[in-house]
C-alpha positions in Angstrom: 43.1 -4.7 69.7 39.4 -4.2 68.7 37.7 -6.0 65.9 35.4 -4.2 63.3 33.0 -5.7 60.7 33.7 -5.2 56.8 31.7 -6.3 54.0 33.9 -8.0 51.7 33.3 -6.2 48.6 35.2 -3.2 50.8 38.0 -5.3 52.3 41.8 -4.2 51.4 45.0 -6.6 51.1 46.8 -6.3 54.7 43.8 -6.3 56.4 44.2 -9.0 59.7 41.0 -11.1 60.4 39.7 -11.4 64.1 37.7 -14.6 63.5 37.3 -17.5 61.0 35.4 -17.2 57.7 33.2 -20.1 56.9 30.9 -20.8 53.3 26.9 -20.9 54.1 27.6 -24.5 54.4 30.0 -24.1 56.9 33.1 -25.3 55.0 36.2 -22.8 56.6 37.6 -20.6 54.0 40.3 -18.5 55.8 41.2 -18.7 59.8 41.6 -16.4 61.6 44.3 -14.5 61.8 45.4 -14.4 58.3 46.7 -11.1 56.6 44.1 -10.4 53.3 45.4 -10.1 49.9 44.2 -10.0 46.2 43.5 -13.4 46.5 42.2 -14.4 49.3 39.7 -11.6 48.9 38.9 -12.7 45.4 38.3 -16.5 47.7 35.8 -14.6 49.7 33.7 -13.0 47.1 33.5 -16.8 45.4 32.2 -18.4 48.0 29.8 -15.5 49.0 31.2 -14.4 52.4 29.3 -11.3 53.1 31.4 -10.0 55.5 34.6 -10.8 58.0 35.9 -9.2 61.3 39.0 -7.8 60.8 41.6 -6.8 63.8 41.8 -2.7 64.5 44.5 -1.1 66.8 42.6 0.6 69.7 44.3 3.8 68.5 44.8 3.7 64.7 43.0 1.9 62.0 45.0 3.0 59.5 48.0 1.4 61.8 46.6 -1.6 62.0 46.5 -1.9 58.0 49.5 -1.0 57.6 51.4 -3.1 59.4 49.4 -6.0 58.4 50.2 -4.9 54.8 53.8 -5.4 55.4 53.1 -8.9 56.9 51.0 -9.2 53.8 53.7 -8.7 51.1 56.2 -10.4 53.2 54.4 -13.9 52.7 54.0 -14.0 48.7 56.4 -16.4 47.4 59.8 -15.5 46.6 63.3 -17.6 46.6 65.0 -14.5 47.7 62.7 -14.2 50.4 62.6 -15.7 54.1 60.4 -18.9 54.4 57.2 -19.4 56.4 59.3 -20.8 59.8 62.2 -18.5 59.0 59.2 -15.0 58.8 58.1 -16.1 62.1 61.3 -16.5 63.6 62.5 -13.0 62.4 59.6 -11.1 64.0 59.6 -9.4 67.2 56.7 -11.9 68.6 58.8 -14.9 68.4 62.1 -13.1 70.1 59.9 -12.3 73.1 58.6 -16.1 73.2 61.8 -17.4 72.5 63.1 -15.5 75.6 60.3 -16.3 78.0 60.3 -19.9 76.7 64.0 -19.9 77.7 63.8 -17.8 81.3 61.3 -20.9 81.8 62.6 -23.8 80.8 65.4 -23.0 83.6 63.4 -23.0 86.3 60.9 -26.2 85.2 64.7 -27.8 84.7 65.1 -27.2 88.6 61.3 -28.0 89.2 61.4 -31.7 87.3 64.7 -32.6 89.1 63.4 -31.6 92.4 59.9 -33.5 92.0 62.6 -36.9 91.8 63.4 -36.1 95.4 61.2 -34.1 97.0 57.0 -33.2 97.6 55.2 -32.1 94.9 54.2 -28.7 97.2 54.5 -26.0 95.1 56.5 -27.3 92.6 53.6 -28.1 90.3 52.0 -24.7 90.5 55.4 -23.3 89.9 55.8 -25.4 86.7 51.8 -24.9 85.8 52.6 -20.7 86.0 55.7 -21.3 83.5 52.9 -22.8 80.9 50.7 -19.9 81.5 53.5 -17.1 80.9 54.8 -19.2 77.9 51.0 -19.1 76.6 50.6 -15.5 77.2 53.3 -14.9 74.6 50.8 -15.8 72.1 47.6 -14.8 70.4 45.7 -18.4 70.3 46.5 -21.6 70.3 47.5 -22.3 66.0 50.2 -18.9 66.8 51.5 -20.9 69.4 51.9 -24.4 67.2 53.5 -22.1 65.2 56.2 -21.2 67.7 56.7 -24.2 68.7 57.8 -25.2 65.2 60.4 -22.1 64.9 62.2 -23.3 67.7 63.2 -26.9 66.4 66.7 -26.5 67.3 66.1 -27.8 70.8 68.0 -30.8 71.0 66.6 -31.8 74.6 64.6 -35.5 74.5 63.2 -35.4 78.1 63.5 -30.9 79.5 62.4 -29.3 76.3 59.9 -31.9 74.7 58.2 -32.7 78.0 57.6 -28.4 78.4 56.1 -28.6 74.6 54.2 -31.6 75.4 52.4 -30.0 78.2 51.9 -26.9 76.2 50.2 -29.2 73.5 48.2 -31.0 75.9 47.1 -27.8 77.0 45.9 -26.3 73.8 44.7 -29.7 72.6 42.2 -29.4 76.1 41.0 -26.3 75.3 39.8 -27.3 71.6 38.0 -30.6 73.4 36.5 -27.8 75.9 38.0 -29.9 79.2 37.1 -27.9 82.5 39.8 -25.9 84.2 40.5 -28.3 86.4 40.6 -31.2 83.8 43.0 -28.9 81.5 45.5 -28.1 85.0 45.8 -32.0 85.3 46.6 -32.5 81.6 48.8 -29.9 81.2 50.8 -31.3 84.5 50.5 -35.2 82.8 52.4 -33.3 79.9 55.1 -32.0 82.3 55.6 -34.8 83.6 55.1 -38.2 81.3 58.5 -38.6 80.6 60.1 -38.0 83.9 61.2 -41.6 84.3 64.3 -40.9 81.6 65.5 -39.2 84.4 66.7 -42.6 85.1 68.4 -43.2 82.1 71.8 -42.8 81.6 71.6 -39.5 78.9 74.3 -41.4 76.6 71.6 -43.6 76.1 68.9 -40.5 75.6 70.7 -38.9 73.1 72.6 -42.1 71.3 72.5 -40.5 67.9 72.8 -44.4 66.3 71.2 -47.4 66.7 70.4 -48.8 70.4 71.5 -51.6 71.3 68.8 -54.3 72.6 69.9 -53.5 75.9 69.7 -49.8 75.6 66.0 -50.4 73.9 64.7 -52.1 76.7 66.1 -49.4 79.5 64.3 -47.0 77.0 61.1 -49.1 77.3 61.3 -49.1 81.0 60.9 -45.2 81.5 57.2 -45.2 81.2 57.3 -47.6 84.7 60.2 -45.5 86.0 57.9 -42.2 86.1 55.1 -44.0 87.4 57.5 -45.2 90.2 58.6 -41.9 90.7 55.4 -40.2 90.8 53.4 -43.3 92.4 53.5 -41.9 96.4 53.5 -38.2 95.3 50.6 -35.9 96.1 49.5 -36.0 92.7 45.6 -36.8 90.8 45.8 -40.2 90.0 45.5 -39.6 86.1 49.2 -37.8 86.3 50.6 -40.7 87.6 49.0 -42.9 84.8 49.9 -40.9 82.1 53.1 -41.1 82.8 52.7 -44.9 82.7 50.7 -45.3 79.8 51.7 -42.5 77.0 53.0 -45.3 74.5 50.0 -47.4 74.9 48.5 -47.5 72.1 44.5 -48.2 71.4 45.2 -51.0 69.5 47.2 -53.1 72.2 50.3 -52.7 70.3 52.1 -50.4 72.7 53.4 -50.6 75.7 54.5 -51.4 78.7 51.4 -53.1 79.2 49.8 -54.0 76.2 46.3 -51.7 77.2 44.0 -51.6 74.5 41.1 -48.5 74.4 39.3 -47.3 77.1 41.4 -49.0 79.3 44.0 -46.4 78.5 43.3 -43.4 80.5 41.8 -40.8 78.7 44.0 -38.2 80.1 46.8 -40.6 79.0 45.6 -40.9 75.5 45.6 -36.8 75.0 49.3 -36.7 75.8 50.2 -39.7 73.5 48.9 -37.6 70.7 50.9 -34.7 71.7 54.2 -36.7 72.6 53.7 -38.3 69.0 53.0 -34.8 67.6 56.2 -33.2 69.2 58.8 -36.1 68.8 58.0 -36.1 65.1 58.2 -32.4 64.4 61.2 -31.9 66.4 64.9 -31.6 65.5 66.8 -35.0 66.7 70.4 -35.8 67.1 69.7 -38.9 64.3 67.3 -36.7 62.3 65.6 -33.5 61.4 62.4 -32.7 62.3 59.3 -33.5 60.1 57.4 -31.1 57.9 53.7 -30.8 59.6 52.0 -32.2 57.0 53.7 -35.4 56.6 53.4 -36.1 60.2 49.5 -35.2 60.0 49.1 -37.7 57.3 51.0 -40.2 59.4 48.7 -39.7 62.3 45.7 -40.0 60.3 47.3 -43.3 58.4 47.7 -44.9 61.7 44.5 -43.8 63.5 43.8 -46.8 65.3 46.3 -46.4 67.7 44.7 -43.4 69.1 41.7 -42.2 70.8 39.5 -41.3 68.2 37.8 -37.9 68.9 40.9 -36.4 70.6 42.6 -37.3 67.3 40.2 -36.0 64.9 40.2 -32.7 67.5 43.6 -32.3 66.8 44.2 -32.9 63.7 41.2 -30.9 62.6 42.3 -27.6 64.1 46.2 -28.0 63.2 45.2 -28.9 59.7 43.1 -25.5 59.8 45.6 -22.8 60.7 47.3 -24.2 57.4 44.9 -22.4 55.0 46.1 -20.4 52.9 49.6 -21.3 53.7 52.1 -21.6 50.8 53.8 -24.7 50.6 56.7 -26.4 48.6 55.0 -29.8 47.0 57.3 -33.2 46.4 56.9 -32.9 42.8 59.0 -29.1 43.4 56.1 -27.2 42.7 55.0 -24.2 45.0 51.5 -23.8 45.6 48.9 -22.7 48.2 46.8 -24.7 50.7 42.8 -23.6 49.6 40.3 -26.3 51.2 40.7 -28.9 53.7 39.1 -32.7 52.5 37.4 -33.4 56.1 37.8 -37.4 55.0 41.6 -36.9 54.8 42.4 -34.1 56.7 46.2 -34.5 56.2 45.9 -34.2 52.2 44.0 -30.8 51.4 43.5 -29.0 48.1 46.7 -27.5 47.0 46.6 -24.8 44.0 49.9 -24.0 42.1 50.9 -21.8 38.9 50.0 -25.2 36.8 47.2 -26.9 38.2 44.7 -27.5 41.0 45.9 -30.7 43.3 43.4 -32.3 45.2 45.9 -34.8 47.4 43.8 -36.6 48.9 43.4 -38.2 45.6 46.5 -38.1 44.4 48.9 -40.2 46.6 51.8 -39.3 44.4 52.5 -35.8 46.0 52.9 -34.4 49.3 53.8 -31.2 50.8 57.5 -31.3 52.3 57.8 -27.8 53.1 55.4 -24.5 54.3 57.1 -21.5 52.8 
């Protein structure tokens, strides 16, 4: 795919953009990746954005435009229509991640088992791989959030959420520019944080009720089951800790040991975010999984119990790949996500067929739904 500069006043709906769009004072207008239309254009032109770079097939433009168009018209709003999630999960893009996702997770099943019992040679490398053919089924690191979302019918608390962990951890890393090294380590810490509730009976895992205080505390204990597991392995040390310390929390309120801030690993403190991130958007035997937005604004409402600028990373760049998404409001309105408030990143500037909602200062409405 080759990318070609166009001045906006010559740009066409169902045109694809190759990079972000920012206003002279760098304020992001329209992320990459986003199919043109009417309005969006008309967006441009008002906050003087001279030109974009647009995606071009290597051997058609005219291609290229067209199937973008199609995207295009297949976003607008429509009740008889498919919704954001259910677009994605319709295209031929998400069938081939779905199956590689799935030809994966049966072998890092195998590889997370086997690390209980045996060396950790090979095993890891084999598991880092499955992460790198997984990523490779998608253009950056928002499509594969994206992904991730479509495939909430998972019901898998330690096999499945421990693979999108890692994968988190791994895009997370690369938006705080870690080395390669760095990023090998925290993908692996994302494999592997929860591999103590392998010791826990799974009736307990996946107790759709309440737990008992009995079954609580076994819960509680999986942090220092995977460090016990992992603690004579041939592993970098920050793996290990990770695994011990992903519900810490950086205001001494987690556990199991009660660390307070930089005495939580910073490795450690990148996959709390992600673990947090992933538990709350997933599908759960007691529950469904969480609209993005509301779990943003959760994040953001309890800041201090993560590290500060892997938070604001995060939260910055999800929040992003959200503009100019439509969205279902609380109050049943249907709207579109225009600016982002940098002071309350979870609460952006919503515009709807009635009125222009700026929700970070109205706490009255949320967003429940993208559509």
């Amino acid at each position: 795919m080759k990318t070609k500069k166009i001045l906006t006043a010559n740009l066409t709906p169902g045109m694809v953009t190759a990079e972000s769009a920012y206003t002279y004072t760098n304020h992001l207008v329209i992320q990459s990746n986003t199919v043109l239309t009417d309005e969006i254009i008309d967006k441009l032109k008002y906050y003087a954005v001279k030109s974009v770079k647009i995606l071009v097939e290597e051997d058609s433009d005219e291609a290229s435009n067209n199937t973008a168009d199609n995207s295009a018209n297949s976003s607008i709003i429509d009740n008889d229509k498919p919704t954001y999630f259910e677009r994605i999960q319709q295209s031929a893009e998400f069938k081939d991640f779905n199956k590689e996702f799935d030809n994966c997770m049966d072998n890092f099943r195998t590889s997370l088992n086997d690390i209980v019992v045996k060396s950790t040679d090979g095993i890891v490398d084999s598991m880092l791989d499955d992460v790198s053919h997984i990523m490779q089924k998608t253009r950056n690191p928002l499509h594969l959030l994206d992904m991730m979302q479509c495939m909430r019918g998972y019901d898998d608390l330690t096999y499945t959420h421990s693979m999108n962990v890692a994968l988190i951890c791994n895009v997370l890393g690369k938006w705080l520019h870690l080395s390669e090294n760095d990023l090998d380590i925290l993908t692996t810490a994302g494999l592997l944080h929860d591999i103590g509730k392998l010791k826990i009976p799974e009736e307990i895992i996946k107790k759709p009720g309440k737990l008992t205080d009995y079954e609580f505390e076994q819960i509680q204990n999986h942090p220092q089951y995977g460090y016990d597991i992992l603690r004579g392995k041939k592993l970098d040390s920050r793996i290990k800790l990770a695994a011990l310390q992903h519900h810490e929390r950086f205001d001494g309120k987690g556990y199991p040991n009660h660390l307070a801030g930089n005495d939580i690993d910073y490795i450690a403190s990148i996959v709390t975010i992600a673990d947090v991130y992933d538990a709350m958007t997933s599908d759960r035997c007691y529950r469904k999984g969480i609209c993005p937005f509301p779990v943003l604004e959760d994040l953001e409402r309890t800041k201090d119990r993560y590290e500060p600028s892997a938070l604001y990373t995060f939260m910055q760049h999800t929040v992003e790949a959200y503009i100019n998404t439509e969205v279902l409001l609380s109050n049943g309105e249907k709207g579109r996500v225009v600016l982002i408030n940098k002071n309350f990143l979870s609460r952006p500037i919503v515009i709807t067929d009635k009125k222009t909602y700026d929700l970070s200062k109205d706490s009255s409405i949320q967003i429940t739904a993208l559509i």
